[in-house]
C-alpha positions, 0 to 999 in steps of 0.5 A: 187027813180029811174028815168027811161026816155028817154035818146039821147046820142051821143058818140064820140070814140077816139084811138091811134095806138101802132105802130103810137101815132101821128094817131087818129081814131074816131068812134062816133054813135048816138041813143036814148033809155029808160034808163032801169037800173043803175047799179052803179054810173057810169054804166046805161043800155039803151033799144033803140027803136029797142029792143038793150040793150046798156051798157053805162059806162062813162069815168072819172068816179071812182064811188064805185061798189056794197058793197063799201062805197058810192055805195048806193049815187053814184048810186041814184045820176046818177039815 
């Protein structure tokens, strides 16, 4: 069983610069959409109100791709 809802994600950024590790840039954007696929346990696909397909993958997350063992729960759980 899949749930596709709606979802409201709000995504902050952060990167250090090669040539300066003591700098930040941060970029952050917020939208909301209907989650239309999860492709594994750590990748969903989003379709904003404006029609824009978002790929979301989240960060710390190491779940098994497609054939691996786990594969199956990992994605049911995220869905």
């Amino acid at each position: 069983m899949y749930f596709f809802g709606t979802v409201t994600i709000s995504n902050q950024v952060g990167a250090t610069s090669l040539l300066n590790p003591d700098s930040v840039t941060i970029s952050s954007s917020n939208f909301s959409g209907l989650v239309s696929k999860v492709t594994d346990g750590e990748t969903l696909d989003i379709m904003t109100s404006d029609g824009e397909k978002i790929t979301i993958r989240l960060a710390l997350i190491d779940a098994p791709e497609t054939k691996e063992s786990g594969y199956d729960e990992g994605r049911d759980f995220l869905a």
